[in-house]
C-alpha positions as CSV (number, residue, x, y, z in Angstrom):
1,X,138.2,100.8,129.4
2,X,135.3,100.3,131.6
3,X,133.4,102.2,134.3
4,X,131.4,101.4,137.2
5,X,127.9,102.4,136.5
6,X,127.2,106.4,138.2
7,X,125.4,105.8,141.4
8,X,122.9,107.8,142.5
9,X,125.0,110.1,145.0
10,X,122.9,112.5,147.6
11,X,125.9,114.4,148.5
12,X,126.9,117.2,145.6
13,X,130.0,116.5,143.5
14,X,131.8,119.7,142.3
15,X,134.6,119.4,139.8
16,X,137.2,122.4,138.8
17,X,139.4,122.9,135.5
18,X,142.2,126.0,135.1
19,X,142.1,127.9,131.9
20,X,144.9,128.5,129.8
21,X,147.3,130.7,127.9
22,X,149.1,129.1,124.7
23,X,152.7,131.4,125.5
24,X,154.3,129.8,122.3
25,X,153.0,127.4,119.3
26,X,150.3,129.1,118.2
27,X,149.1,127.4,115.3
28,X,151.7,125.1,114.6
29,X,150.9,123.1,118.0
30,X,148.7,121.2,115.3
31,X,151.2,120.4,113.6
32,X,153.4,118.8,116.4
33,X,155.2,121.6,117.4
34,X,156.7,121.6,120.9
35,X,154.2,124.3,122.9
36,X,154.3,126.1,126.1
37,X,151.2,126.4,127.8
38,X,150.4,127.6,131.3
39,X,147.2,127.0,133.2
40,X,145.7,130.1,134.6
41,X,144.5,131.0,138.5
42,X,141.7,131.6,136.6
43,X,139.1,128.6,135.8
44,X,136.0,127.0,135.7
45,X,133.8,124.9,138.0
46,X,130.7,122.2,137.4
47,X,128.5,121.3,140.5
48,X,126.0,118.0,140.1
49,X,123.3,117.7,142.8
50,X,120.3,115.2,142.8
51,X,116.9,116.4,142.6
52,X,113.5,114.9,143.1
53,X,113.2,115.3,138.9
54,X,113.6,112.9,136.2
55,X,116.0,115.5,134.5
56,X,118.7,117.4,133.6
57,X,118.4,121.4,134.8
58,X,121.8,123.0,133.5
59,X,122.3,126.5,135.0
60,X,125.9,128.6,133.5
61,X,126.9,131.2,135.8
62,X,129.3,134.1,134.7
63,X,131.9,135.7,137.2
64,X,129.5,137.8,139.1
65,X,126.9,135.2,139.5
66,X,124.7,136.2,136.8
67,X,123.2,133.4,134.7
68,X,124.4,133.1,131.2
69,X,122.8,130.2,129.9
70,X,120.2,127.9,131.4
71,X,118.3,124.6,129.9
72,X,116.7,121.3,130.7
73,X,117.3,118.0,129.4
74,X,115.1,115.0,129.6
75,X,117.7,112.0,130.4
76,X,116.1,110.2,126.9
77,X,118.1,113.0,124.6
78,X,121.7,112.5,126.6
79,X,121.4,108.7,125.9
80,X,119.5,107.5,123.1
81,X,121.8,106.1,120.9
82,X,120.9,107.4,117.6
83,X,122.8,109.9,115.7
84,X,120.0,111.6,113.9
85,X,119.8,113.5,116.8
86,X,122.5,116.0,115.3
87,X,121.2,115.4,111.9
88,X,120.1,118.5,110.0
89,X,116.7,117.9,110.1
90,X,116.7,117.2,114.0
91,X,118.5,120.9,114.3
92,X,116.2,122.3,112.4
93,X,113.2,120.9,114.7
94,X,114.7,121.3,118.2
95,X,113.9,123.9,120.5
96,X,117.8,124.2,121.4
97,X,119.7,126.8,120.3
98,X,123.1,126.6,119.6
99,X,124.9,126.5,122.7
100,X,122.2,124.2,123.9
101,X,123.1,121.9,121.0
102,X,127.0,122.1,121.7
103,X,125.7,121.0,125.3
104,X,123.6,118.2,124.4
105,X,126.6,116.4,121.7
106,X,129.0,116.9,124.6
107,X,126.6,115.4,127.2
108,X,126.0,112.6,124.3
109,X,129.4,112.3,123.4
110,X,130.5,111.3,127.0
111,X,127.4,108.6,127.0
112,X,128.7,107.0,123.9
113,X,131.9,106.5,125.4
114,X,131.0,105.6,128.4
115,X,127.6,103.9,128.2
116,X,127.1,103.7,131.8
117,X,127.1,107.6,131.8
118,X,123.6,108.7,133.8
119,X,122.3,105.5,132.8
120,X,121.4,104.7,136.5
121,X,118.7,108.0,136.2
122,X,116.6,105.7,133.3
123,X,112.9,104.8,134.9
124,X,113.7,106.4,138.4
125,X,112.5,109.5,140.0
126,X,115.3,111.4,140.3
127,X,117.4,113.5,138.4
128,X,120.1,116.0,138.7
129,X,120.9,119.7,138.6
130,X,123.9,121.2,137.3
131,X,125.5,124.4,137.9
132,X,128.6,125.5,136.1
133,X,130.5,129.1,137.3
134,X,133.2,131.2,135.5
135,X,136.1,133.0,137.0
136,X,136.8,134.8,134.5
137,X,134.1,136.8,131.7
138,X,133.6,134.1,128.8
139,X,135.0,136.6,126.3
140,X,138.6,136.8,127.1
141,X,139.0,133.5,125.7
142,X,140.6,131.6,128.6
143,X,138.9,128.4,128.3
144,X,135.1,128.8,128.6
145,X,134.6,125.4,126.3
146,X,138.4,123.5,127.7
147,X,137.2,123.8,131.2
148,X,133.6,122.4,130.2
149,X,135.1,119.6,128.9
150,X,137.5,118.2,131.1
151,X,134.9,118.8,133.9
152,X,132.0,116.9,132.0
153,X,134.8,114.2,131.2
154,X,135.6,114.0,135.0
155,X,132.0,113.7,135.4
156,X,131.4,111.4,133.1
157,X,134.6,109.1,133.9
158,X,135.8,109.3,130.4
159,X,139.1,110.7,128.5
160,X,138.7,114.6,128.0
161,X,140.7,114.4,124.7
162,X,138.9,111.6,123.1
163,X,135.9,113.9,124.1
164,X,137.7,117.0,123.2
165,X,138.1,115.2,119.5
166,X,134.1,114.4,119.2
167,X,133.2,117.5,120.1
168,X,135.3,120.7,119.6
169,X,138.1,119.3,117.9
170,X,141.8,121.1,118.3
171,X,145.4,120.2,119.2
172,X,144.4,119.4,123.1
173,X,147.0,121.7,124.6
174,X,143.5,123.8,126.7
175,X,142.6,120.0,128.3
176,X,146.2,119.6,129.5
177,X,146.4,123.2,130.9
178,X,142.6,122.1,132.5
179,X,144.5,119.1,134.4
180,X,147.4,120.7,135.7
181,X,148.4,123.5,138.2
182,X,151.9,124.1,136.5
183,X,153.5,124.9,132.9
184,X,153.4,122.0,130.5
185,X,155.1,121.7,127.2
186,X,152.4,120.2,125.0
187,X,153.2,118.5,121.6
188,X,151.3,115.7,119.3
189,X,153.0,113.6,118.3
190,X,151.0,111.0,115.7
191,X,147.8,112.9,116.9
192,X,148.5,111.8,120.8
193,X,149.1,114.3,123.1
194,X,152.4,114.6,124.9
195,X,152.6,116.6,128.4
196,X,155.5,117.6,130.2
197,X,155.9,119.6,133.4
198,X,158.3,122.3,133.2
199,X,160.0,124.8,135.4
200,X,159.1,127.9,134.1
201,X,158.9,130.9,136.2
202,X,160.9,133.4,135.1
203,X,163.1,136.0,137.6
204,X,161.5,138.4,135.5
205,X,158.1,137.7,135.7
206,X,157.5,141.8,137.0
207,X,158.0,142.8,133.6
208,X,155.6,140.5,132.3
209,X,151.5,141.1,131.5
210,X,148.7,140.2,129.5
211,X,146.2,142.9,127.6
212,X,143.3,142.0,126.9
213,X,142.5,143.2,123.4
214,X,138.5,143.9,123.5
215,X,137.4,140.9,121.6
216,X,137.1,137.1,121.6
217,X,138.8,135.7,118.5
218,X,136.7,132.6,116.7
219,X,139.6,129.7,117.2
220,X,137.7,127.7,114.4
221,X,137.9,130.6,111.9
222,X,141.6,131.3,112.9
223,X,142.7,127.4,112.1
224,X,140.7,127.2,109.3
225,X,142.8,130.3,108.1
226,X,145.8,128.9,108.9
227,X,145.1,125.3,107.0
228,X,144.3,127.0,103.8
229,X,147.6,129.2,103.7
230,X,150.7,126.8,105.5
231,X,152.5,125.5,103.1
232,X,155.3,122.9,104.3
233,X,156.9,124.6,107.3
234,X,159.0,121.7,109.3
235,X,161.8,124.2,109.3
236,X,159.3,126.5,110.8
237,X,158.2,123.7,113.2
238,X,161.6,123.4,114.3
239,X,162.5,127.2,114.8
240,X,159.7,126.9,117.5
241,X,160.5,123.7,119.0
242,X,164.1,125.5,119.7
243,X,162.5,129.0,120.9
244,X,159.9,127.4,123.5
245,X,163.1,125.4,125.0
246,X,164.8,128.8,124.9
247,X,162.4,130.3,126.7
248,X,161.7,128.2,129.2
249,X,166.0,128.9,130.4
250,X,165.6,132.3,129.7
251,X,167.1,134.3,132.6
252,X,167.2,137.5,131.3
253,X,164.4,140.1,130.0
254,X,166.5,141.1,126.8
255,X,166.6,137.3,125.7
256,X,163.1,136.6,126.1
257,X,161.8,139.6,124.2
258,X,164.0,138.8,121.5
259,X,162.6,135.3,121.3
260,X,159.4,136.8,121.7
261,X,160.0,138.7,118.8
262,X,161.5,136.0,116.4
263,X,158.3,133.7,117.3
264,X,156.2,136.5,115.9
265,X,158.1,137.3,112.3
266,X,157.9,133.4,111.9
267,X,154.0,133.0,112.7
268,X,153.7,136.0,110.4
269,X,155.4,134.6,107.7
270,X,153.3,131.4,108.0
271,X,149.5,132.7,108.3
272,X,150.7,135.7,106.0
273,X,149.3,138.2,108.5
274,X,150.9,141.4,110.3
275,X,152.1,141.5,114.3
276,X,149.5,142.7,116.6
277,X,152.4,145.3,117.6
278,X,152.6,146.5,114.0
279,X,149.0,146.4,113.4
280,X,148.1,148.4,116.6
281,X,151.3,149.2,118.8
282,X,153.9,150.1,116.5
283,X,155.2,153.0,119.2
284,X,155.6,150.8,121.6
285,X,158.8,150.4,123.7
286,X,158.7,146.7,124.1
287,X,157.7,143.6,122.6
288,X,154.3,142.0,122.2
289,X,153.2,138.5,121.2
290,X,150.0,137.2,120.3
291,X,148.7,134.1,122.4
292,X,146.5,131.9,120.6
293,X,144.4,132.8,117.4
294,X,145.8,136.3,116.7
295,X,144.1,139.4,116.4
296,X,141.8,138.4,119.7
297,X,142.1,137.6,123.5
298,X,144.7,138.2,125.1
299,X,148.6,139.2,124.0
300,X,151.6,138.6,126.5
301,X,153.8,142.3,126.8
302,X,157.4,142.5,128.2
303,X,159.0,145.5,128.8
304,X,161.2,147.3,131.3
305,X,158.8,149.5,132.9
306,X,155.0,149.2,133.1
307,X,153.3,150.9,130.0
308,X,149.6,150.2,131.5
309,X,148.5,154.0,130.7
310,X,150.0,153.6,126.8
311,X,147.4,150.6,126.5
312,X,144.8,152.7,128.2
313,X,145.2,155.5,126.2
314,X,144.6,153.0,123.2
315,X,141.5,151.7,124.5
316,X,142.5,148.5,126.2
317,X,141.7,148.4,130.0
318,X,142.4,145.0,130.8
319,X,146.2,144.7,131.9
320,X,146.7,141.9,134.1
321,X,150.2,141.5,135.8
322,X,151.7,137.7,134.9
323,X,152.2,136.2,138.2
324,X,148.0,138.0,138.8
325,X,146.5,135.6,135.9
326,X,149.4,132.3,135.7
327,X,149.5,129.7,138.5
């Protein structure tokens, strides 16, 4: 595919990406299982502006404002087209630390696919200043890195996946919450992403909300985890395809915390781990299911009344109502 080279635009471009939730698939989305995944109200934005400087100033803002990571880049490091520049012995000399070298191969990664990418700032004056902003604190695990790339890759004017895969890696199903402002099903099928609008919004959406469990689960870790102990699990894969279409018709609480419940046992059965609920909410009146790598971010509670002061009691002050967090 090709690009028209970037031009050197006065007028500031701003780009915007939702976060996401992962309501069913956990895991096994890797594996081609048919996912549900909603994009939250909740995102991240990335602001370019030209400046009279033959560089890059990156400024990361959190949700209040406050400035979480900050660095400059001369234009030379985004697109010289060597690879050594991620060697060991280039990491061990730069002056970047690591989330300013997760920066620079994304920044790199869009230039090698696009070579026109900032090109047109090579032996000129000017440069450019970005500014990225969080809605949401970068440790609930709503899509601090997802958002960053599908904004670069809008920036950049390349695919977000085939970024996605020379950078972070994963199944994909973050980038497609990133682009849309509804529920997708998400599923790979051959490795290629396959997205799907659906109507989900249940009648019972009151009884529905997400704690927030007090710590941000390493997704790397988790998958890594779950590679070394699956064992052939199509059966698996197709309890789960059948449960997300379930869900999605559910019309009644009762129905969807059973579901809820069966998509646990299997999970737990497959990365040979115990529920959240009976690791830290066995007295609970209702069901809870992990979202994502479990035992981190946020889980997804259903239950006839509103048990915020149980999860309070516990330790766990973040309780956001469903139709509060999900587009």
């Amino acid at each position: 595919m090709n690009f028209e080279p970037e031009t050197l635009n006065p007028k500031p471009k701003t780009f915007y990406s939702n976060g996401k939730l992962l309501l069913t698939g956990e895991y096994v989305v890797l594996d081609g299982a048919l996912s549900l995944a909603v994009p939250t109200k909740l995102g991240q934005s990335l602001k370019v502006e030209l400046i009279d400087e033959n560089r890059i100033i990156w400024k990361s803002l959190d949700e209040k404002g406050a400035i979480w990571f900050e660095e400059i880049f001369e234009f030379s490091e985004v697109t010289f087209p060597l690879v050594y520049q991620f060697s060991t012995e280039y990491n061990k000399k730069t002056r970047l630390d690591e989330k300013g070298k997760i920066l620079l191969k994304l920044l790199f990664s869009a230039n090698q696919i696009n070579k026109s990418f900032l090109m047109n700032f090579i032996d000129t004056e000017k440069g450019i200043k970005i500014t990225t902003e969080l809605d949401f604190p970068k440790n609930w695990g709503l899509g601090t890195s997802s958002t960053l790339v599908n904004n670069i890759a809008n920036w950049a004017k390349v695919d977000a996946f085939q970024l996605l895969a020379k950078t972070f890696g994963g199944s994909g199903y973050d980038i497609a919450c990133a682009q849309h402002d509804v529920p997708i099903t998400y599923q790979l099928n051959s490795n290629q992403p396959k997205v799907k609008k659906v109507a989900f919004n249940p009648v019972f959406k009151d009884n529905l909300y997400f704690v927030y469990l007090n710590k941000k689960q390493n997704s790397r870790d988790a998958i890594a985890h779950y590679r070394s102990n699956r064992n052939y699990i199509s059966g698996e894969i197709s309890e789960i395809n059948t449960i997300t279409n379930e869900l999605i018709d559910c019309d009644n609480l009762a129905d969807f915390q059973r579901l809820m419940e069966q998509h646990e046992r299997i999970i737990s059965c497959i990365i040979k781990q115990k529920t959240i609920k009976e690791l830290l909410f066995s007295d609970f009146n209702g069901s809870i299911k992990s979202l994502g790598a479990w035992g981190g971010d946020f889980v997804m509670v259903a239950s006839q009344e509103n048990h915020s002061d149980y999860f309070k009691t516990k330790g766990f002050e973040t309780i956001i109502p469903y139709q509060d967090l999900i587009k």
